[in-house]
PDBQT receptor file of N, H, CA, C and O in Angstrom, charges set to zero:
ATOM      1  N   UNK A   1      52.270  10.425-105.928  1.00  0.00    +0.000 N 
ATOM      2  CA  UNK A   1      53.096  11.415-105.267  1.00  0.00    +0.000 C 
ATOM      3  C   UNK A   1      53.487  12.479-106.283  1.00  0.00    +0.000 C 
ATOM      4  O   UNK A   1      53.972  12.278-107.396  1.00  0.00    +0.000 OA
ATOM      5  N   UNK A   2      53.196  13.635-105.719  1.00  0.00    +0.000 N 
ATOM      6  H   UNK A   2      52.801  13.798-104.815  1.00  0.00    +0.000 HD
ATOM      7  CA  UNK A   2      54.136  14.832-106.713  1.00  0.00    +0.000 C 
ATOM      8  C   UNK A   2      55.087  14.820-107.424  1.00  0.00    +0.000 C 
ATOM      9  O   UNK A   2      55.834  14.128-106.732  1.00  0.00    +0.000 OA
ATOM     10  N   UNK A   3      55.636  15.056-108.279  1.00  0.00    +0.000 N 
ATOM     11  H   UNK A   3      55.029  15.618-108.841  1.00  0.00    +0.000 HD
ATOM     12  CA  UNK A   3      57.326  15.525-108.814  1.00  0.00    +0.000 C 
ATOM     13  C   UNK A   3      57.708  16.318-108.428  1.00  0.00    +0.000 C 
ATOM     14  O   UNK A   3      58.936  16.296-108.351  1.00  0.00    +0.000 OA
ATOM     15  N   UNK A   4      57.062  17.462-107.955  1.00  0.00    +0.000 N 
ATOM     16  H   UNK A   4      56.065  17.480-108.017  1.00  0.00    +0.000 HD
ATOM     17  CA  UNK A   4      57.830  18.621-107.578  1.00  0.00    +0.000 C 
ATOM     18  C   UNK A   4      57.978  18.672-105.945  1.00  0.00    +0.000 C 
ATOM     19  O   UNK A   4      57.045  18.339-105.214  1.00  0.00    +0.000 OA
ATOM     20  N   UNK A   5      59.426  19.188-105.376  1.00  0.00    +0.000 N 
ATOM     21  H   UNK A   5      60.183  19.458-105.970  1.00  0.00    +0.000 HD
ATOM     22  CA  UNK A   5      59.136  19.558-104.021  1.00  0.00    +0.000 C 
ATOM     23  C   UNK A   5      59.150  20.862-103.396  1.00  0.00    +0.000 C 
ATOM     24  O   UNK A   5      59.628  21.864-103.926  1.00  0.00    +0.000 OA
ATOM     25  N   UNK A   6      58.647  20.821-102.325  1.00  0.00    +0.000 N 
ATOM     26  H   UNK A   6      58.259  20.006-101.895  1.00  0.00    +0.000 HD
ATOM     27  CA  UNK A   6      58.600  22.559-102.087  1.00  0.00    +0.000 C 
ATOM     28  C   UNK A   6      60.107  23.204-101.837  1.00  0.00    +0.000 C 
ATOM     29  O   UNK A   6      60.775  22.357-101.243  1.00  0.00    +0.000 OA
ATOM     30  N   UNK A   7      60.707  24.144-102.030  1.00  0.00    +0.000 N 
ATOM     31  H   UNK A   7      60.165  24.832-102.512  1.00  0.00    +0.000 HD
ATOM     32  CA  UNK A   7      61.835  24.802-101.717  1.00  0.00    +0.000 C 
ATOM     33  C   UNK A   7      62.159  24.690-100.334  1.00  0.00    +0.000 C 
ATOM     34  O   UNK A   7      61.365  24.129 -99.578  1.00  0.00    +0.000 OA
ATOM     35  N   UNK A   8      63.282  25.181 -99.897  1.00  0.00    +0.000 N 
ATOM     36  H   UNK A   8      63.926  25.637-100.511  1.00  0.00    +0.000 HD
ATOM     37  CA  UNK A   8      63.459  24.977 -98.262  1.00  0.00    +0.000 C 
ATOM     38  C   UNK A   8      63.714  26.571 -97.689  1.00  0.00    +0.000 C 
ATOM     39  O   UNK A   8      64.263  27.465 -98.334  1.00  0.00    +0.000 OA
ATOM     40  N   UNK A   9      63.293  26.657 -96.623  1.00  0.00    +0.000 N 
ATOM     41  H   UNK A   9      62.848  25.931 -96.099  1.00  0.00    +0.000 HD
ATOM     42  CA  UNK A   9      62.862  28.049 -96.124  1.00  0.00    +0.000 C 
ATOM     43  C   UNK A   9      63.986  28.909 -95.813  1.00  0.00    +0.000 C 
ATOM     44  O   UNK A   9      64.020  30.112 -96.073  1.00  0.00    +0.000 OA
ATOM     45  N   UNK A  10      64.953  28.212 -95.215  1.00  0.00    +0.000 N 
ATOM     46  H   UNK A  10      64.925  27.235 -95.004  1.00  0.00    +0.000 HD
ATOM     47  CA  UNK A  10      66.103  28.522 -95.048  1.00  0.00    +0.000 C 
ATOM     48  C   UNK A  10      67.256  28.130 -94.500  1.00  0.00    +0.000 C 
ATOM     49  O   UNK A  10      67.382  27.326 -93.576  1.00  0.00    +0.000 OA
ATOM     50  N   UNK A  11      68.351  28.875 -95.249  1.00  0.00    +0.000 N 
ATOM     51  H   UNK A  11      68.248  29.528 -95.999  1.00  0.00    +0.000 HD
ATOM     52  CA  UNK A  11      69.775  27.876 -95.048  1.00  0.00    +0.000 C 
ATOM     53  C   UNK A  11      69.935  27.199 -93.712  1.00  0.00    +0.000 C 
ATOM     54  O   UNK A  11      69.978  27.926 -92.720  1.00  0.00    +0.000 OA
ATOM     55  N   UNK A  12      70.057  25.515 -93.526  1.00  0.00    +0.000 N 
ATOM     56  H   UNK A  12      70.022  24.925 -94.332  1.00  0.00    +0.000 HD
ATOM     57  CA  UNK A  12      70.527  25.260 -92.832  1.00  0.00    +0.000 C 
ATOM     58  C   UNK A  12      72.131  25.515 -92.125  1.00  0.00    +0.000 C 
ATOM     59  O   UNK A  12      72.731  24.692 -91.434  1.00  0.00    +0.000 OA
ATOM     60  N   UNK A  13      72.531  26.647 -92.445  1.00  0.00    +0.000 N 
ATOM     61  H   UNK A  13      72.043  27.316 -93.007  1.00  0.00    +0.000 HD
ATOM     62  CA  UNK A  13      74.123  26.785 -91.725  1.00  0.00    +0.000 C 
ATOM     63  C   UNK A  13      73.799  27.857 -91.471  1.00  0.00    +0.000 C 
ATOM     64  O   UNK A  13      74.102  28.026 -90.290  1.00  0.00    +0.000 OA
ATOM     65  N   UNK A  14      73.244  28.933 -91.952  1.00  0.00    +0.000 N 
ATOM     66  H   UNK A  14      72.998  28.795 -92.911  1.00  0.00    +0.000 HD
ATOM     67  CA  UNK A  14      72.924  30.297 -91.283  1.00  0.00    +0.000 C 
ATOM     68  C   UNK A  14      71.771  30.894 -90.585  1.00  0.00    +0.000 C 
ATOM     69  O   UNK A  14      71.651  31.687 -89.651  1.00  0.00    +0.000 OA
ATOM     70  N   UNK A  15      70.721  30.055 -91.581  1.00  0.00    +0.000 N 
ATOM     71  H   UNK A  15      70.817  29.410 -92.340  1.00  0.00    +0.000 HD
ATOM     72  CA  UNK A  15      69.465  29.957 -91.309  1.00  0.00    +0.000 C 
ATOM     73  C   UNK A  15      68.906  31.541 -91.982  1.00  0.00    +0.000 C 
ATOM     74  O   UNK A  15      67.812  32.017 -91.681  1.00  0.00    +0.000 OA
ATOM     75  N   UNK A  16      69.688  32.076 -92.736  1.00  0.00    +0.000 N 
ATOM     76  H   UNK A  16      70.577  31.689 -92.981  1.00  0.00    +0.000 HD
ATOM     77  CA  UNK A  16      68.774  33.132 -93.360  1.00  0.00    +0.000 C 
ATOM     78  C   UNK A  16      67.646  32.646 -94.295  1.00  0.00    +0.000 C 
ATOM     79  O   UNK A  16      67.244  31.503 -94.511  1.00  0.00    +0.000 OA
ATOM     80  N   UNK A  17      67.356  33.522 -94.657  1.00  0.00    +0.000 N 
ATOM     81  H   UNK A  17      67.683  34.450 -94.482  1.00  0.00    +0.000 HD
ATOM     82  CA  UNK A  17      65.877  33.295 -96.146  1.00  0.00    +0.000 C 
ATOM     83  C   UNK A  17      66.366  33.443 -97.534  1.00  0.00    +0.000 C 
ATOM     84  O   UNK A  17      65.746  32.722 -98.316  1.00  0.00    +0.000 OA
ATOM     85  N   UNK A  18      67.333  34.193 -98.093  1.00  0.00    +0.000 N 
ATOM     86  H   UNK A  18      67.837  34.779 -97.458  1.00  0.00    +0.000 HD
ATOM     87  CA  UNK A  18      68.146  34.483 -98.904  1.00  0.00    +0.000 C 
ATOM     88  C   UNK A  18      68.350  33.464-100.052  1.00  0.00    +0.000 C 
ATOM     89  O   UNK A  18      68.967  33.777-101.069  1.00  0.00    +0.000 OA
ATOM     90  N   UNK A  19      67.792  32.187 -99.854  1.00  0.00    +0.000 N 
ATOM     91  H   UNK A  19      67.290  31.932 -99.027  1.00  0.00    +0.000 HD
ATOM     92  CA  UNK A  19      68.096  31.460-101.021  1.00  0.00    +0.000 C 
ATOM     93  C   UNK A  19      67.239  31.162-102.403  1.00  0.00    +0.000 C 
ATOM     94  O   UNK A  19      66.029  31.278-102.598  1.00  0.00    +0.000 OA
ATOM     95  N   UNK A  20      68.703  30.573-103.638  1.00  0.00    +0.000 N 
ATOM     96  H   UNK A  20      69.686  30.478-103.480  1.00  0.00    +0.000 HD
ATOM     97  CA  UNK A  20      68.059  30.721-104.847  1.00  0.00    +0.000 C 
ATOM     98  C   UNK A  20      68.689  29.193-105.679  1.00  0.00    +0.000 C 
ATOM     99  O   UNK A  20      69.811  28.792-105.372  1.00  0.00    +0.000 OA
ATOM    100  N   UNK A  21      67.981  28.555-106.557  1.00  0.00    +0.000 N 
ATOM    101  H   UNK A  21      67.069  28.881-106.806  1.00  0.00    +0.000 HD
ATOM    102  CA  UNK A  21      68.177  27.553-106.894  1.00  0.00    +0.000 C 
ATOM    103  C   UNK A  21      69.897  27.850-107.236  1.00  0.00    +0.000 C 
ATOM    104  O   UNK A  21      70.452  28.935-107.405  1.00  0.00    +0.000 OA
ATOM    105  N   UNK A  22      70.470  26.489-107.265  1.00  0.00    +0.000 N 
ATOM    106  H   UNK A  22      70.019  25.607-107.128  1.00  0.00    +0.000 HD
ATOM    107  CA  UNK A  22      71.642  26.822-107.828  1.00  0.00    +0.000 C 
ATOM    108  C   UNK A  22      71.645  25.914-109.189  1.00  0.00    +0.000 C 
ATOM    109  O   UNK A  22      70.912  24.949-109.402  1.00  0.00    +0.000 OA
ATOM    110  N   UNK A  23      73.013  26.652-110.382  1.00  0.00    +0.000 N 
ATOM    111  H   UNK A  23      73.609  27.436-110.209  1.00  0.00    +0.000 HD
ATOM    112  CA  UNK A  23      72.955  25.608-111.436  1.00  0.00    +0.000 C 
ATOM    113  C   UNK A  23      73.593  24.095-111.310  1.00  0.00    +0.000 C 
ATOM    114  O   UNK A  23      73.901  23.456-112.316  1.00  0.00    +0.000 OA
ATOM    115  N   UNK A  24      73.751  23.615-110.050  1.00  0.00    +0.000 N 
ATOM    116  H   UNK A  24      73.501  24.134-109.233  1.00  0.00    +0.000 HD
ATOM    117  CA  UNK A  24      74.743  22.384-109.877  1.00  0.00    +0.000 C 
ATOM    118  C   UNK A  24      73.634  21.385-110.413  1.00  0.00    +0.000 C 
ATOM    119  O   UNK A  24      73.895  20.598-111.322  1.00  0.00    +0.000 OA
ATOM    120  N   UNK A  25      72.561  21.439-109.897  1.00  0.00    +0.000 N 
ATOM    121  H   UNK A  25      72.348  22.079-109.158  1.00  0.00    +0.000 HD
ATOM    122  CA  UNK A  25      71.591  20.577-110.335  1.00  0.00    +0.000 C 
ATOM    123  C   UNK A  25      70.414  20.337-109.793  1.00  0.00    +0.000 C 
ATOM    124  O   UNK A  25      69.909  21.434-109.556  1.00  0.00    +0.000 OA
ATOM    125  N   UNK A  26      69.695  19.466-109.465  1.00  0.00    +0.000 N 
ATOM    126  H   UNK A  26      70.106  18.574-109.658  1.00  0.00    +0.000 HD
ATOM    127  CA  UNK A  26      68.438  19.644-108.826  1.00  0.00    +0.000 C 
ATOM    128  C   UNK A  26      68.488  18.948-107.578  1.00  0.00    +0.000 C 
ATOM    129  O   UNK A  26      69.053  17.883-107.331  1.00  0.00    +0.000 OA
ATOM    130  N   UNK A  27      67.776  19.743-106.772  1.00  0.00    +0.000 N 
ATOM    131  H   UNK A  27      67.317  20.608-106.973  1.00  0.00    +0.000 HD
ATOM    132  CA  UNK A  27      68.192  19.803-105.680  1.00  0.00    +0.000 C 
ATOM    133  C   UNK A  27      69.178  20.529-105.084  1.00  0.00    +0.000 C 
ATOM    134  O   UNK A  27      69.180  20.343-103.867  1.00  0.00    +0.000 OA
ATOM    135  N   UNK A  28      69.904  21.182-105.413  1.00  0.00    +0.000 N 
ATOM    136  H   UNK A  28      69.902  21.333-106.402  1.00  0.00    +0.000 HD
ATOM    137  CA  UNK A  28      71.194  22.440-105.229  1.00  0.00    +0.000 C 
ATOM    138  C   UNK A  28      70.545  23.766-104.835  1.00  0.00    +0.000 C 
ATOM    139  O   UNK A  28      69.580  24.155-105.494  1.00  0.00    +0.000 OA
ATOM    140  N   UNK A  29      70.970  24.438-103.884  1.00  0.00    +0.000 N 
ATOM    141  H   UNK A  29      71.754  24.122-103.350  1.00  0.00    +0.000 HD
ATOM    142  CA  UNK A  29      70.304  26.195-103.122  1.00  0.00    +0.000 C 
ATOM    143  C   UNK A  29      71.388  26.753-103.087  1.00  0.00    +0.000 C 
ATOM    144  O   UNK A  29      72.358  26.070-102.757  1.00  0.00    +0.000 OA
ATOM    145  N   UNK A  30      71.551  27.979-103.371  1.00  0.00    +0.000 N 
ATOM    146  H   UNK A  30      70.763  28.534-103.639  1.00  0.00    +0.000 HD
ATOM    147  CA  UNK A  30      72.541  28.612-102.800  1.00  0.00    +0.000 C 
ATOM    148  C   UNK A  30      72.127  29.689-101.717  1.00  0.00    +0.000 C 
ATOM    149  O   UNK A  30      70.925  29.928-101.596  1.00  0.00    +0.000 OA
ATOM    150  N   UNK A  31      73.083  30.386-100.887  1.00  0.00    +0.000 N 
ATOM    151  H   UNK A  31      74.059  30.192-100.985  1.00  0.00    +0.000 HD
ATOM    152  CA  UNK A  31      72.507  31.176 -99.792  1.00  0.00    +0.000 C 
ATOM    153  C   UNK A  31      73.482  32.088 -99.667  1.00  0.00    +0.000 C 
ATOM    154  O   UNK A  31      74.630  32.068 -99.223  1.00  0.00    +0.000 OA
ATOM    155  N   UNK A  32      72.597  33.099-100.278  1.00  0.00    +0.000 N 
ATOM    156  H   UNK A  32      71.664  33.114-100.638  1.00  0.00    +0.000 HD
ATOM    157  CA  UNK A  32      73.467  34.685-100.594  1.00  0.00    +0.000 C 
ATOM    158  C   UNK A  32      73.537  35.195 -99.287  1.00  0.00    +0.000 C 
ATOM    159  O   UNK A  32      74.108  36.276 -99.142  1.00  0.00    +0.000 OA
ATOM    160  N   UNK A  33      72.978  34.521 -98.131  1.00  0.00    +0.000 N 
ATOM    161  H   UNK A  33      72.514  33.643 -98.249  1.00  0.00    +0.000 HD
ATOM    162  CA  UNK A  33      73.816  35.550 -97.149  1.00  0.00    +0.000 C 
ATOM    163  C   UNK A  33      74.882  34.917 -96.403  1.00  0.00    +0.000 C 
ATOM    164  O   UNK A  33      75.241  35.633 -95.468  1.00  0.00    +0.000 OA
ATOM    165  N   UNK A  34      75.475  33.891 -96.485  1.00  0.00    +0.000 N 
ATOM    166  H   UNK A  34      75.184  33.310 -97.245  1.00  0.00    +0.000 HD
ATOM    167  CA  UNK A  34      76.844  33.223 -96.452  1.00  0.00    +0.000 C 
ATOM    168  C   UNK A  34      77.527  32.818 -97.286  1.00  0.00    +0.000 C 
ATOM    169  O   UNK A  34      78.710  32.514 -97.132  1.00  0.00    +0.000 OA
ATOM    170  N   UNK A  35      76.683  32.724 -98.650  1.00  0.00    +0.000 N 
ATOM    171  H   UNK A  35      75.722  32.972 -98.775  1.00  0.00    +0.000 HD
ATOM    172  CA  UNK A  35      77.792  32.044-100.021  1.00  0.00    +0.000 C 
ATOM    173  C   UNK A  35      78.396  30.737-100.014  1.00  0.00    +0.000 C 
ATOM    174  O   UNK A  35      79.410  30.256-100.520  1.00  0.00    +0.000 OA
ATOM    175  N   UNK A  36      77.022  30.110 -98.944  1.00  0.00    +0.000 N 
ATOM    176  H   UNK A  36      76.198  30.500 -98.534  1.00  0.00    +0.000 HD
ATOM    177  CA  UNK A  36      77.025  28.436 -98.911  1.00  0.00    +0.000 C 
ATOM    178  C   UNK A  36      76.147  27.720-100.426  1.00  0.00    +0.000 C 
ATOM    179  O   UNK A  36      75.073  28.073-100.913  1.00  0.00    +0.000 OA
ATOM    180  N   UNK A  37      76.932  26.813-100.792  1.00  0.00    +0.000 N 
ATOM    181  H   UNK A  37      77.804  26.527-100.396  1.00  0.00    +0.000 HD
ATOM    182  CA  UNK A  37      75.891  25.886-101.889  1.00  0.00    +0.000 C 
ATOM    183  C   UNK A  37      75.595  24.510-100.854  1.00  0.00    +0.000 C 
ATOM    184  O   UNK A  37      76.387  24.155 -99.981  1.00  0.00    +0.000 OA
ATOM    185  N   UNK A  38      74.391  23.883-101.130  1.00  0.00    +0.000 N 
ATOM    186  H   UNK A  38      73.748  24.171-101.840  1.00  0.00    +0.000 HD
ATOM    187  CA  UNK A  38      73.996  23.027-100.108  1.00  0.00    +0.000 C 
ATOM    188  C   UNK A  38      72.844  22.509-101.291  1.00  0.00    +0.000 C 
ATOM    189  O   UNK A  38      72.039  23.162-101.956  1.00  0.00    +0.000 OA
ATOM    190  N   UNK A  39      73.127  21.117-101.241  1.00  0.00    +0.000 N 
ATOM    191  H   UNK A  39      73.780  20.587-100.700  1.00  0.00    +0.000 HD
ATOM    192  CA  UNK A  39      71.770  20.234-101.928  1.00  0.00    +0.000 C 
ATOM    193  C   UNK A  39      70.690  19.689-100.764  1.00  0.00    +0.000 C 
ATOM    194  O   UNK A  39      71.096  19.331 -99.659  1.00  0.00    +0.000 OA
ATOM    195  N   UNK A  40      69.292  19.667-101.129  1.00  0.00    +0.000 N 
ATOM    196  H   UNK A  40      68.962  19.958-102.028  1.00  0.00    +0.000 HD
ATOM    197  CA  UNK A  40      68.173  18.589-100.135  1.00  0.00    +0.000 C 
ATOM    198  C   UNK A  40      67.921  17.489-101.299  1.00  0.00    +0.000 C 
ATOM    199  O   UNK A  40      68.158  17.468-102.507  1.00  0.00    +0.000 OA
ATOM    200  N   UNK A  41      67.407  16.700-100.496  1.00  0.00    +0.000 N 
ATOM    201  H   UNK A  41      67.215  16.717 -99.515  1.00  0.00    +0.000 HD
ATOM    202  CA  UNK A  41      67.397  15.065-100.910  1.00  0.00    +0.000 C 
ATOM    203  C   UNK A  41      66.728  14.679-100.322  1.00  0.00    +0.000 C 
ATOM    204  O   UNK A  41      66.690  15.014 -99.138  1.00  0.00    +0.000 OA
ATOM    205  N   UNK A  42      65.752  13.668-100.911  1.00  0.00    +0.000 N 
ATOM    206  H   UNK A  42      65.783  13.396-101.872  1.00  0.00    +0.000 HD
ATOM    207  CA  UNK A  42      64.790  12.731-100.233  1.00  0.00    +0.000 C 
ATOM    208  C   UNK A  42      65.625  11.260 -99.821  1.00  0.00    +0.000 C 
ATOM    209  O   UNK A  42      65.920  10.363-100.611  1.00  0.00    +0.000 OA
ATOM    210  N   UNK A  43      65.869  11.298 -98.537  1.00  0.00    +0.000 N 
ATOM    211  H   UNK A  43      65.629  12.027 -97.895  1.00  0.00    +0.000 HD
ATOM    212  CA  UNK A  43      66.927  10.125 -98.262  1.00  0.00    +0.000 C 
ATOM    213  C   UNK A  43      66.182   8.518 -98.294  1.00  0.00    +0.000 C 
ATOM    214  O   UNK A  43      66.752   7.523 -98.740  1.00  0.00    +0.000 OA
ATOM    215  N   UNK A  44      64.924   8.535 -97.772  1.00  0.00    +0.000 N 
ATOM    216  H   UNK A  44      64.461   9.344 -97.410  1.00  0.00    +0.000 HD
ATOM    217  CA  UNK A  44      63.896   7.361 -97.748  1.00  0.00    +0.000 C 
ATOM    218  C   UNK A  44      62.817   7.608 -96.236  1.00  0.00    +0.000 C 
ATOM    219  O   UNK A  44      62.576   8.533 -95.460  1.00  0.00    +0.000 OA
ATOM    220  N   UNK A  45      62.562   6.746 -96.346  1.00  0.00    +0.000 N 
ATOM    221  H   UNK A  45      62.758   5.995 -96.976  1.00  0.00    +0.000 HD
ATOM    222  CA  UNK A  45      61.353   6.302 -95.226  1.00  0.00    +0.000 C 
ATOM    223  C   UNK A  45      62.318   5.205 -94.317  1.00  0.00    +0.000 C 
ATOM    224  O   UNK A  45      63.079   4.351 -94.771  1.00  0.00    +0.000 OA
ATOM    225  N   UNK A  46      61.985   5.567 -92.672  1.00  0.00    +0.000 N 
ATOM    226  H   UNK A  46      61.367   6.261 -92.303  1.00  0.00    +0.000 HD
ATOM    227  CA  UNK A  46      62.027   4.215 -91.613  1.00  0.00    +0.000 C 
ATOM    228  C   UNK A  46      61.081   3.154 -91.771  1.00  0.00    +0.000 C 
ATOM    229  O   UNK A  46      59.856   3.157 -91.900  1.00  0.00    +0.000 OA
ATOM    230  N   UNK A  47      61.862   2.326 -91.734  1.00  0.00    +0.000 N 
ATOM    231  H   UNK A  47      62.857   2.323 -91.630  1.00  0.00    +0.000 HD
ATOM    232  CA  UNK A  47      61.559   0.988 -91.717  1.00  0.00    +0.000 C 
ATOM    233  C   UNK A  47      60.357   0.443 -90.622  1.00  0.00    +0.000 C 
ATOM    234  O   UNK A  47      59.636  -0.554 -90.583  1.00  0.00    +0.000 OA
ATOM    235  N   UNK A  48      60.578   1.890 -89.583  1.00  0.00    +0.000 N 
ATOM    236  H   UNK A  48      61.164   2.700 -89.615  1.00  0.00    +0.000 HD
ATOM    237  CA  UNK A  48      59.469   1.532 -88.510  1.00  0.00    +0.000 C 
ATOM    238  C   UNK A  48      58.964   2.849 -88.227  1.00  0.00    +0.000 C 
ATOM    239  O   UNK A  48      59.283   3.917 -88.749  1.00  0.00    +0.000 OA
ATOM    240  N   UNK A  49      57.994   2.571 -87.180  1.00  0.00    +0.000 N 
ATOM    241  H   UNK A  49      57.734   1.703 -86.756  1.00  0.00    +0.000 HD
ATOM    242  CA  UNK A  49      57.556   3.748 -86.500  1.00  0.00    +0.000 C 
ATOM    243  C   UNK A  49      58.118   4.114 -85.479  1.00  0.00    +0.000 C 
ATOM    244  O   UNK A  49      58.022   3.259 -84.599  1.00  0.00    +0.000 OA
ATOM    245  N   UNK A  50      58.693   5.041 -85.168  1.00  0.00    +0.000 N 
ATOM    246  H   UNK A  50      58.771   5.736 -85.883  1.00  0.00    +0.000 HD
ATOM    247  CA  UNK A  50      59.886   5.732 -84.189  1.00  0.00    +0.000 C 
ATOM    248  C   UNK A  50      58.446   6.711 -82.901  1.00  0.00    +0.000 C 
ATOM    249  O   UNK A  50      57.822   7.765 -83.019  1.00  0.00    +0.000 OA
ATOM    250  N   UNK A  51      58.482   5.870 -82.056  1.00  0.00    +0.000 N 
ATOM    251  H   UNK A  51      58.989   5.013 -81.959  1.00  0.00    +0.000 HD
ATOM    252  CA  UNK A  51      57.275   6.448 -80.968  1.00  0.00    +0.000 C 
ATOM    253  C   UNK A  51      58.414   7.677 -80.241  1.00  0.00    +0.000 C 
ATOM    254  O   UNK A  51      59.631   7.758 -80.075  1.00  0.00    +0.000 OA
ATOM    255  N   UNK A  52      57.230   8.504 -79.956  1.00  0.00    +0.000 N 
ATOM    256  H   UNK A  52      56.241   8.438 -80.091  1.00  0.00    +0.000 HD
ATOM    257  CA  UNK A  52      58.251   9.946 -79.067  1.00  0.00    +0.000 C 
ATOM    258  C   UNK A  52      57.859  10.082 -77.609  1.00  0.00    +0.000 C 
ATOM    259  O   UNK A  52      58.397  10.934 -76.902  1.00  0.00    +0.000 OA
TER     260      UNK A  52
């Protein structure tokens, strides 16, 4: 598996495009068009297969 992950497209609270790493740490975005800080995280895998 990679080390690196791809960036995220845009803020989940505003949903603009506007974002830039932040210095909190890795995984940290900030989003200059609300002046939200927000981390992503790989939380894990289900335990099963979730049918739709």
């Amino acid at each position: 598996m990679s080390e690196s992950r791809s960036a995220p497209l845009y803020c989940p609270y505003c949903g603009e495009e506007d974002l830039r790493p932040n210095e909190a740490g890795h995984g940290a975005w900030e989003c200059h068009a609300c002046a939200r800080v927000f981390s992503v995280r790989f939380a894990g895998l289900l335990s099963r297969v979730v049918a739709r």
